[in-house]
N, C-alpha and C positions, 0 to 999 in steps of 0.2 A: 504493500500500500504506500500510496505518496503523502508528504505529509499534513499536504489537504485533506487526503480521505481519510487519513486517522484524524484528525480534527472533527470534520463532516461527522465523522461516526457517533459521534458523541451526544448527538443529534439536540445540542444545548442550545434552546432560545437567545435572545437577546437580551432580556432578564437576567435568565443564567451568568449570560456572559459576564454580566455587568457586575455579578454578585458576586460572581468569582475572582474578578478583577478587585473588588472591593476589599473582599477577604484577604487577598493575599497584598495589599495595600496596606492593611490594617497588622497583618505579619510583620510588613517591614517596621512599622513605627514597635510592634511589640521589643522586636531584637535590639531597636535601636535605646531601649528604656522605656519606653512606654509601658508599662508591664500592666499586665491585668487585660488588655485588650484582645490577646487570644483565645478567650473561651468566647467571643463574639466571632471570632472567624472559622474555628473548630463548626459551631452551630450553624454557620454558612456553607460551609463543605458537607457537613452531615445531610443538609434537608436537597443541597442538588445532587449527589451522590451516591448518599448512605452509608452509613455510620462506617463500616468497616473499610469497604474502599477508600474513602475518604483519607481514613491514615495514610494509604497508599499514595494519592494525591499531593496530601502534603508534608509528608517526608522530606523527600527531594527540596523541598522548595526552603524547609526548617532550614536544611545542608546547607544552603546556600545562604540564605539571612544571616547564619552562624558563621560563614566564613567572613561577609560582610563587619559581623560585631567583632568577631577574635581580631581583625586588622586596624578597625579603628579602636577597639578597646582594649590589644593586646596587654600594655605597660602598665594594668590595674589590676591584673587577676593574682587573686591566693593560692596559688598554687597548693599549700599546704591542707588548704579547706577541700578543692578538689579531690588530694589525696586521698582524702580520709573519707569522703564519700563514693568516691568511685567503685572501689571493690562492692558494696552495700546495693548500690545504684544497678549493677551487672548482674548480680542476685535476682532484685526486683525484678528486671528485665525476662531474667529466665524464667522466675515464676510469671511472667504474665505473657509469653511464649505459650507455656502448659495449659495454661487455663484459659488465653484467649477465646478460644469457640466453645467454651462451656460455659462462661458465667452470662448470666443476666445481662443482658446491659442496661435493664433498667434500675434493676437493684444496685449496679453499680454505680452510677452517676447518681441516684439516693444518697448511698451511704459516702462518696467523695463529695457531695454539695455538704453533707452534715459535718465529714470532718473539716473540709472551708473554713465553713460557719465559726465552728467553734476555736477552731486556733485563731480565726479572726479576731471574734472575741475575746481571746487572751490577750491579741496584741494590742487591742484596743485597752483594754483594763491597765496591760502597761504600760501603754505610752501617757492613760491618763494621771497613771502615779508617778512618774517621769523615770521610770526603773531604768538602774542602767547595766542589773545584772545580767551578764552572758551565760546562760547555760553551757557547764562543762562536762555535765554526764553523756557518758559517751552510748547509754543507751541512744539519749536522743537521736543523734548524730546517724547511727545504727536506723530507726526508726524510718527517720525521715528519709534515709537514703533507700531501704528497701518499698517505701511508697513512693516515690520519686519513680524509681525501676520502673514499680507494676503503673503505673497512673500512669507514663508516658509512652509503656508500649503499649497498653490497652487503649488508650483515646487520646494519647497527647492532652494529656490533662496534666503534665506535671509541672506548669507554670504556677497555680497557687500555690501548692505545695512548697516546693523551694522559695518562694515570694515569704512565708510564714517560717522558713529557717535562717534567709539570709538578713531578714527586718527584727530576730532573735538575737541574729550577733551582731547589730547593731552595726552591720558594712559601711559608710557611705557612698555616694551615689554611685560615683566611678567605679569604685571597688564592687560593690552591688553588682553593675552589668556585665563588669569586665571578667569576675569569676562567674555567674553564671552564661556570658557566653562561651567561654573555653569549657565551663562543662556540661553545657548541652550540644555543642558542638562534639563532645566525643562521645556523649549518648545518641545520638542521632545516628554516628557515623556504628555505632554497634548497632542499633536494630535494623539499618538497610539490609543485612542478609537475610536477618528473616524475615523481611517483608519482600524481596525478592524472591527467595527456595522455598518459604515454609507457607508464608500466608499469600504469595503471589499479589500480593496486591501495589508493589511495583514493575512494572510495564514496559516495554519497550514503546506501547500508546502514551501510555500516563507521562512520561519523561518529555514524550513531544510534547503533550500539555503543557507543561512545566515550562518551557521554554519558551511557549508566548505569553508567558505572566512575569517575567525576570523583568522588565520592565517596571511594571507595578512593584513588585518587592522593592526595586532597588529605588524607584520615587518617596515610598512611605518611610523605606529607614534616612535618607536622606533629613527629610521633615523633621523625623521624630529625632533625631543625631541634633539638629536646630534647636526644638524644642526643650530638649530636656538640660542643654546647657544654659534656659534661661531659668531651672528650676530650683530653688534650695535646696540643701539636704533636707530640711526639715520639711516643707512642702512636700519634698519627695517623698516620702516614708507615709504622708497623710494620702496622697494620689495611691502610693503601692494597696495599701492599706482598703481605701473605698475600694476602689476597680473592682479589686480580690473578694471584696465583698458579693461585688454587683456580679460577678462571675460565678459565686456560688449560690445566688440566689436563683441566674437562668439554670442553670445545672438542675435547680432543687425543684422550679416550677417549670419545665419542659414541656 
């Protein structure tokens, strides 16, 4: 097929196009800091698509926004916090390999909108008491990293999740995007196999998709690379904070 007729095939309205344009628009501003605005673009890919292909769509495209942030946010990242999540993170990953075509997927986006919620709520409780303790139990760290794993190979959902570990140790901004872009960039780059061998749902079609959307990505992180140097840290933390919220509320009433 040419690469019109893998286009063509997809037999996506104008509408479509527009929304998927939008989506991956709204990708670029996520990687660029914008954070919290991914569970709007996920729910954009999911309703033209469907839930699981979907992944498959925007994978590829994650890889790309990720290499975008690791070059302009290289000289910020903790390497050390990386470390320490990454083994935990590859766990996650494989448990949600196993279980991907068995579990619910409604039950699942339930109980991830709930846990949202509630770590929200914690961050909130402590930013109102202006705490400025860092959690050093290495359960947590454990914790987060194995939900992290399973939440971003099941639905790319693991932008809250780390959004409620890295606003715990209290990153600032830079630091904030620049470590989780180096480590969603090499989560990303582990689940490609199995969404190419296992779950198929990257494509030798879906990749030509991908390629007339690079445009869009690379416009929104552009934006969002603008914006967020007009942001304070403290604004910033209050922005991470809402979104995350407003993310797990669509998650909760789908």
């Amino acid at each position: 097929m040419s690469y019109i007729e893998i286009l063509e095939s997809y037999n996506l309205t104008l509408f479509q196009w527009i929304a998927i344009g939008f989506a991956v628009f709204l990708l670029g501003l996520s990687k660029s800091g914008i954070k919290g605005v991914g569970i709007i673009l996920i729910v954009i890919l999911a309703f033209v698509f469907g839930e699981k292909a979907s992944t498959g769509i925007l994978l590829p495209m994650l890889i790309c926004a990720d290499i975008l942030a690791v070059m302009y946010y290289n000289r910020h990242a903790d390497w050390a916090v990386i470390k320490r999540l990454i083994p935990w993170i590859i766990v996650g990953v494989l448990i949600g390999v196993w279980v991907g075509n068995d579990i619910s997927e409604f039950v699942f986006k339930k109980l991830m909108a709930i846990i949202i919620l509630v770590s929200v709520s914690i961050m909130f409780y402590l930013e109102k008491r202006k705490s400025n303790n860092i959690p050093t139990n290495k359960f947590f760290s454990i914790g987060i990293g194995l939900l992290t794993g399973f939440t971003t190979m099941i639905g790319n959902l693991a932008g809250p999740v780390s959004n409620i570990y890295f606003l715990t140790m209290r990153f600032p901004k830079n630091e904030f995007i620049g470590t989780t872009a180096w480590l969603f960039f090499i989560i990303n780059i582990i689940k490609l196999p199995f969404h190419i061998f296992i779950w198929e749902t990257v494509t030798i079609e879906s990749l030509v998709l991908n390629s007339v959307l690079i445009p869009a990505l690379i416009l929104g992180f552009l934006l969002g690379a603008y914006i967020v140097k007009l942001i304070s840290n403290v604004n910033y933390r209050r922005f991470i904070l809402i979104v995350t919220t407003i993310g797990g509320l669509i998650m909760l009433f789908r």
